[in-house]
Each structure stands twice: as C-alpha cells, then as structure tokens.
C-alpha positions as CSV (number, residue, x, y, z in Angstrom):
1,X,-13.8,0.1,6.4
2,X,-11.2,1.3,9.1
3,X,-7.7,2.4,8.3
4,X,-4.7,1.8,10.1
5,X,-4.8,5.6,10.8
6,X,-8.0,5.5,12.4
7,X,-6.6,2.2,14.7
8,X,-3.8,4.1,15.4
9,X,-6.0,7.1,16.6
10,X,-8.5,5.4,18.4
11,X,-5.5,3.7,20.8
12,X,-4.2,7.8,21.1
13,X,-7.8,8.2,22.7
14,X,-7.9,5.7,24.6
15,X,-4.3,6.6,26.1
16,X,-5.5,10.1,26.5
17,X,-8.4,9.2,28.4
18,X,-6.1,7.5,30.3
19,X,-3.8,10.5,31.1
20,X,-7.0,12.6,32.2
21,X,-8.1,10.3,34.3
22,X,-5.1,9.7,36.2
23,X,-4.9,13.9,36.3
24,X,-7.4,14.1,38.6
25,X,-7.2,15.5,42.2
26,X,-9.1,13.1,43.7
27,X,-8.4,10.1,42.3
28,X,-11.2,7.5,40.2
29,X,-12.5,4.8,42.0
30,X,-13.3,1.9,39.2
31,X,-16.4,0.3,39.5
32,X,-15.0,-2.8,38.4
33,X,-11.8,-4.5,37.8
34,X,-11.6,-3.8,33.5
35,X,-12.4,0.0,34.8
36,X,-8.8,-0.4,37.2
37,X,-6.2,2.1,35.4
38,X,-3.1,-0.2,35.5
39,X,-5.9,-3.4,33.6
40,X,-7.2,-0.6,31.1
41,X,-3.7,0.8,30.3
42,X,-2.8,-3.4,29.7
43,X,-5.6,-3.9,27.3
44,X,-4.8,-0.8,25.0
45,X,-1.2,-1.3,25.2
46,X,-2.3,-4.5,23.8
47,X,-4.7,-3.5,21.4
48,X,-1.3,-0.5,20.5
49,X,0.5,-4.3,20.1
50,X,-1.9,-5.6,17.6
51,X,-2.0,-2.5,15.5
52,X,2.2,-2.8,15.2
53,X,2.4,-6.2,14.4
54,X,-0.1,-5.8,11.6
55,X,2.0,-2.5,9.9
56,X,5.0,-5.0,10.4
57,X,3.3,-7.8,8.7
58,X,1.8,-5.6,5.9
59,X,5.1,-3.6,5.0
60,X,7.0,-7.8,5.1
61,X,4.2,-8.4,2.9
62,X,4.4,-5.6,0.7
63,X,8.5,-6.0,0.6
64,X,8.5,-9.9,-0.4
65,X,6.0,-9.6,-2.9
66,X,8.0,-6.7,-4.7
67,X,11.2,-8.5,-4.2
68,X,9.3,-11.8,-5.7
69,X,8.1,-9.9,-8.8
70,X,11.6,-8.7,-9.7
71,X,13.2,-12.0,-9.0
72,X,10.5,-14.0,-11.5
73,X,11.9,-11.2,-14.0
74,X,15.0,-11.9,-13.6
75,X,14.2,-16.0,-13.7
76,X,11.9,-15.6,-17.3
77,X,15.5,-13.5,-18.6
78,X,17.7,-16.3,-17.8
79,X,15.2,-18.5,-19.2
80,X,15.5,-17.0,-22.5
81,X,19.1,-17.0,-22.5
82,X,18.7,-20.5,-22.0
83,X,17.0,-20.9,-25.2
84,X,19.4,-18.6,-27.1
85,X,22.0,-21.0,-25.3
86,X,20.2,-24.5,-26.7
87,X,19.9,-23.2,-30.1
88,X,22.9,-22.2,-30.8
89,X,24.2,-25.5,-30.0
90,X,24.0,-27.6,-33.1
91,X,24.0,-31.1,-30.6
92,X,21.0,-29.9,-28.7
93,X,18.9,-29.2,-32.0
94,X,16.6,-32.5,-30.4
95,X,16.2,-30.1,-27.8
96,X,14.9,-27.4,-29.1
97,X,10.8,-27.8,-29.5
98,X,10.6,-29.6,-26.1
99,X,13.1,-26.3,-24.6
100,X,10.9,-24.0,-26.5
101,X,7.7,-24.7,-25.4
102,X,9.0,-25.1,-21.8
103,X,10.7,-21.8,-21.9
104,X,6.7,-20.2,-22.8
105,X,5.1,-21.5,-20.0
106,X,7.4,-19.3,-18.0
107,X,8.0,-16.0,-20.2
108,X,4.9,-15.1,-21.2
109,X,4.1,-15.2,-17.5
110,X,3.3,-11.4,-16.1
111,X,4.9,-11.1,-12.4
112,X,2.1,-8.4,-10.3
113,X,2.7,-7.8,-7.3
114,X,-0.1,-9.2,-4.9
115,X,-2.2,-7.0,-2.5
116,X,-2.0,-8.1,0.9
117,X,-5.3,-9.1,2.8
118,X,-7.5,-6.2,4.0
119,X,-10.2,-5.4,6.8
120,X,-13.5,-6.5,5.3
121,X,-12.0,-8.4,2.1
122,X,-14.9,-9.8,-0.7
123,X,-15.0,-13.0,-1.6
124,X,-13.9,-11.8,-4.6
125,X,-10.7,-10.1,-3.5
126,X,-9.5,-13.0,-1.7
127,X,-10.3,-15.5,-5.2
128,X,-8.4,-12.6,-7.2
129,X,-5.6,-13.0,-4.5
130,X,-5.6,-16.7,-4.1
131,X,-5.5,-17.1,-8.5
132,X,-2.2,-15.0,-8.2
133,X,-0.5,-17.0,-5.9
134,X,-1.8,-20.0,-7.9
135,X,0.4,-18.2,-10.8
136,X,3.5,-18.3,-9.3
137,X,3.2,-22.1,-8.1
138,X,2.6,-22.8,-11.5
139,X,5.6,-21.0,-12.8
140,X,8.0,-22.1,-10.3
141,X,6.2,-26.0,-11.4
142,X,7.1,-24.8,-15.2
143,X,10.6,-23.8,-14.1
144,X,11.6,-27.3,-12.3
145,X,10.0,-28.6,-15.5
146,X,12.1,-26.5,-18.0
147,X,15.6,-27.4,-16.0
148,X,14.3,-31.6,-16.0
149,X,14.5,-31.2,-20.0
150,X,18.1,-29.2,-19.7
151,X,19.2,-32.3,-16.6
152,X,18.2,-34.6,-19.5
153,X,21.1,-33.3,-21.9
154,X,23.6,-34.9,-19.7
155,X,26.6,-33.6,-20.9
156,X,25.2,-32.2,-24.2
157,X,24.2,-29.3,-21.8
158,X,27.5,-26.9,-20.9
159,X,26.8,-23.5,-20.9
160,X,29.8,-21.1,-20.0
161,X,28.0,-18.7,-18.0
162,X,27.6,-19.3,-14.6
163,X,24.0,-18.0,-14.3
164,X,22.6,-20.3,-17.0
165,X,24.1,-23.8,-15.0
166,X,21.5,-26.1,-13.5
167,X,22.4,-25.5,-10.3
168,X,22.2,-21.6,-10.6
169,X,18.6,-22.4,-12.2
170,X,17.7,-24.8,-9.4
171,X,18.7,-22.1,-6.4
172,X,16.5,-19.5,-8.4
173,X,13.5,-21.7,-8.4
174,X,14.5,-22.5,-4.6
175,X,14.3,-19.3,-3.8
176,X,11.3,-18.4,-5.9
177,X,9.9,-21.1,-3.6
178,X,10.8,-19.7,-0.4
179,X,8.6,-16.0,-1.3
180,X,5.9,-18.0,-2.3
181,X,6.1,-20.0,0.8
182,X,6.8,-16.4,3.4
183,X,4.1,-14.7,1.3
184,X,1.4,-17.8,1.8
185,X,2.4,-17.4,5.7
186,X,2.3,-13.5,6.1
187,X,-1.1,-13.9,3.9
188,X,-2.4,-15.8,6.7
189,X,-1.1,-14.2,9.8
190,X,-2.8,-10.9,8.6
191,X,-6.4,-12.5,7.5
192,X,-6.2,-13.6,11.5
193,X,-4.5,-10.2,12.8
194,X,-7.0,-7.8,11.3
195,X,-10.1,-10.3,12.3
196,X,-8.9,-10.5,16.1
197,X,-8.1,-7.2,15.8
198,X,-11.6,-6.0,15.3
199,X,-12.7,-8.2,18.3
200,X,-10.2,-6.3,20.2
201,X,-11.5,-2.9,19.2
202,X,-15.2,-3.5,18.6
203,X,-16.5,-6.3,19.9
204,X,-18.1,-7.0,23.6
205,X,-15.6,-5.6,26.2
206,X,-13.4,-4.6,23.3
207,X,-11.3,-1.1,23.9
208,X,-14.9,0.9,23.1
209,X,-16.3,-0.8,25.4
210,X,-13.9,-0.5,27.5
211,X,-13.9,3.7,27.0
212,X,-17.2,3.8,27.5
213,X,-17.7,1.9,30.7
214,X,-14.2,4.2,32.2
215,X,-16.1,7.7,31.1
216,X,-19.3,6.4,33.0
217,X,-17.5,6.1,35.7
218,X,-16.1,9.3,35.8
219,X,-19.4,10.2,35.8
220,X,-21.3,8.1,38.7
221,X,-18.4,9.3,40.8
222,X,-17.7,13.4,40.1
223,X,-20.9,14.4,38.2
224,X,-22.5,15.1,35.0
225,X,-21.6,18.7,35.3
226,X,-18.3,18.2,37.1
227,X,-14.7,19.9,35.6
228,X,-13.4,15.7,35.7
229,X,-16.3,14.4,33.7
230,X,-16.7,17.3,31.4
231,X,-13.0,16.6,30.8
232,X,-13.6,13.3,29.3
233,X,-17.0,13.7,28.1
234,X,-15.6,14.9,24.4
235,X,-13.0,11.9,23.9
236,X,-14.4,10.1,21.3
237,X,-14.6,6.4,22.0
C-alpha cells in the first residue's frame, strides 16, 4: 500500500526530472504534446494538488473525530447529572425509570475515535468504519430521545444549572449532529481522493507514465550513452 510519503516523493521525482531536463544545453524536443515541459510540469503540479488536498482532508478528519469523541464525553456527563438532577426531585419521582433507562442508552456508550478511509481499504475496514458511525447516530437518536422525556415534565423540569436546560442539551445534540454530518462528508471526499488519486499516479498516462515516456525521449534525441540521458536514466519513475 502507498504512503503519503512515497506520493509526496514520487511528485519530488517527477519535479526533478523536470529540472534536469530543462538543464540541458541543447534543449528537449517532446515527441508529443504530454512530453511538452510547461503540460508535464501542469500534470504533476496537479498530481502535488491531489496529494495536499488529501493531508488536508485526513488531518480535518482526524481533528473532528477527536473533537467529536470528547464532546460525546462531555454530553454522557451532563446526562448523568441529569439523572442525579431528576432524582433528587421528589415531583419527578414518575420520571425516574423512563429517565433512567434513557440516560443508559447514552452512557454506557464508548466514544472511539474513527480511522479515516485508507488506500486499498477491506471490505471489512470500511463495515468496521461504517458500524461506528452507525454508533454515534444512534446516540445522538438516544439523546433527542432522553431530552423528549425531560420536554415532557413541563414545568416539573427546572434545573438551576445552565448546562443541564433543554435548550443547552438540544444545542449539544445539534452540534453532535453537525460532526457526524462533516465526518460522513470528509469520509467521502477521501474514499474518492485517494481512488482518483491512484488513476493520477498509476494508471494509463498517469504521472509514471508520463516519466517514462519524458526519459525516452531524452533518449531518442541525445543517446543511450549521452551525459543528458545518463542524467535522467537513474530517476526512479
């Protein structure tokens, strides 16, 4: 499987092939338009494009999904406050089984922090993936639940902290919504990046390709044994 070292490197090559190239005293004449040095510089700029966007996308990934773990923390804490909260309110003992129960479905959920998509991912990765996501649709499901039963105490319900009100508990769930929704779209964007990115790379007049055909010019044009093509001849493609 290829890193996003070894992406990174391969577009170093292809801009130092580049760089000899365009060293020579008498200058390369391309055999074709792809093998023109202003459309080959366009294509692995590009490809230089692709491999950015992707770090971007991964490290947003990788920053949401941390930032949603410790916000479902924080969410199951305030849920058992809540609890405490309803208990120790002798008018809400009605209240309390139904306010229990709820409460469960969210705290003895365990927050992980999701791996993003990767180069190559098993069916199996992607179900593991996909299952963990499911868990925090079902807990932000459990959580609208949970504040339904508080909304349904009318009055009864009156805490005096701010952070256990139903409309503190009903931004949290909101914003629990909004990672799952970013996450869900940054999930996707990468599955499609890394797959065009491969085209890009590997597949027909992809940047190898591309490498290959430039360095066999070189050679039609100075030599086999010439000081230009013997320059290029070692640049891995």
């Amino acid at each position: 499987m290829a890193t996003e070292k070894s992406y990174a490197d391969r577009v170093g090559r292809a801009e130092l092939l580049q760089g000899t190239i365009t060293g020579f005293g008498v200058p390369l004449i391309p055999s074709e338009p792809d093998n023109a040095i202003p459309v080959y510089e366009a294509y692995w700029q590009s490809c230089r494009t692709k491999n950015e966007t992707i770090d971007s996308q991964a490290e947003s990934f990788s920053v949401q999904t941390g930032q949603r773990v410790n916000h479902t923390k924080v969410m199951k804490s305030v849920v058992t406050r809540v609890q405490n909260h309803v208990l120790s309110v002798k008018a809400l003992k009605d209240y309390w089984k139904t306010t229990k129960i709820a409460g469960q479905r969210i705290t003895t959920f365990k927050p992980t922090k999701t791996k993003p998509p990767v180069e190559g991912e098993t069916g199996t990765e992607k179900k593991k993936r996909n299952k963990g996501e499911l868990g925090y649709a079902d807990i932000s499901n459990n959580h609208k639940a949970f504040v339904s039963i508080l909304t349904s105490m009318g009055g009864g319900y009156t805490p005096s902290s701010p952070d256990l009100t139903i409309a503190t508990l009903t931004a949290s769930r909101t914003t629990l919504d909004d990672f799952n929704k970013d996450i869900g779209v940054l999930a996707g964007a990468l599955s499609v990046g890394r797959i065009q990115r491969v085209n890009m790379f590997d597949k027909e007049n992809g940047l190898s390709d591309r490498m290959i055909s430039l360095k066999k010019n070189v050679f039609s044009q100075y030599g086999g044994n010439s000081a230009e093509y013997l320059s290029v001849k070692g640049i891995k493609v």
